[in-house]
C-alpha positions in Angstrom: 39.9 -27.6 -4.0 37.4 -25.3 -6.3 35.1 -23.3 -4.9 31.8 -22.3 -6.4 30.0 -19.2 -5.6 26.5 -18.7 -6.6 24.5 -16.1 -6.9 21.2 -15.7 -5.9 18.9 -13.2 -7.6 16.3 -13.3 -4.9 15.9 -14.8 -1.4 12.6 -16.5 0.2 11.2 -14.3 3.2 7.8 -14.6 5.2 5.4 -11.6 5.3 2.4 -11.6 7.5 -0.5 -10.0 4.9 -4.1 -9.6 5.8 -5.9 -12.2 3.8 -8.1 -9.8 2.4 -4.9 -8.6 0.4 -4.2 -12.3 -0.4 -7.1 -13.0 -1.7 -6.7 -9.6 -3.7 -3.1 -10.5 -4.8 -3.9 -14.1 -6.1 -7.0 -12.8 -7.8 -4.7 -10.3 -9.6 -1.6 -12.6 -10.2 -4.6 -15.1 -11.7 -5.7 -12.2 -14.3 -2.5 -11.5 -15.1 -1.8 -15.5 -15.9 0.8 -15.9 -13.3 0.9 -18.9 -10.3 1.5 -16.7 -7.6 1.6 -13.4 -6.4 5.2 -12.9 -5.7 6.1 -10.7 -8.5 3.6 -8.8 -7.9 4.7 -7.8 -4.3 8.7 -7.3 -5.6 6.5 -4.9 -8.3 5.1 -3.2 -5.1 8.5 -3.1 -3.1 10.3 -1.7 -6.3 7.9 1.1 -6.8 6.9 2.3 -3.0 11.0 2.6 -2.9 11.2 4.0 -6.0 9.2 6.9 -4.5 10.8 7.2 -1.5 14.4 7.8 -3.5 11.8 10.6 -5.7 10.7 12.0 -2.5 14.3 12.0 -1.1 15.5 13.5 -4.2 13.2 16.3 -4.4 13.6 17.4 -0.7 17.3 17.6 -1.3 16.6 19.7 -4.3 14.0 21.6 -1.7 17.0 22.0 1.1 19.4 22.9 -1.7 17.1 26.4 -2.7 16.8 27.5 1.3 18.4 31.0 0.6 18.8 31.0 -3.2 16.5 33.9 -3.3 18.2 37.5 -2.8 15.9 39.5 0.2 14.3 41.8 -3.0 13.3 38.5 -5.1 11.8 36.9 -2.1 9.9 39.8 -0.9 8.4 40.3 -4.3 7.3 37.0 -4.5 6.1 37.0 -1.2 4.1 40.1 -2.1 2.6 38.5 -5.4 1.7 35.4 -3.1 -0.5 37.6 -0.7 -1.9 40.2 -3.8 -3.4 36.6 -5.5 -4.4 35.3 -2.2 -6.5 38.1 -1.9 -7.9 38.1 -4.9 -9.4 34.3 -4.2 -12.9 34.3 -3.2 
């Protein structure tokens, strides 16, 4: 008996859209020469979690400096923060 896996790159969903963005995302997939507007939401999907794992990263990097300041170093920069805030008109 064989067996035969396949793989499957993508997989067919339904999204509920506002046909006002339909209409915006066939426009666009028609200027960019394509026959529909998938790609164009994966290009979407791929980006908005893209930024999520850059906004993740960078609040780790955030949480990671809590305390990496001696007492001296933080109340000297706390002091240049309030001598240009009162220099600001």
């Amino acid at each position: 008996m064989h067996v035969h896996a396949q793989h499957r790159s993508s997989m067919r969903t339904t999204i509920e859209i506002p046909d006002e963005l339909r209409a915006r995302l066939l426009a666009l997939a028609a200027r960019r020469g394509e026959n529909g507007f998938s790609h164009l939401v994966q290009e979407a999907i791929a980006r908005y979690l893209d930024d999520l794992d850059r906004q993740d990263e960078r609040a780790r990097k955030a949480k990671s400096a809590i305390g990496s300041l001696s007492e001296r170093d933080a109340q000297a920069l706390e002091d240049s923060v309030r001598s240009l805030r009162g220099s600001w008109r």
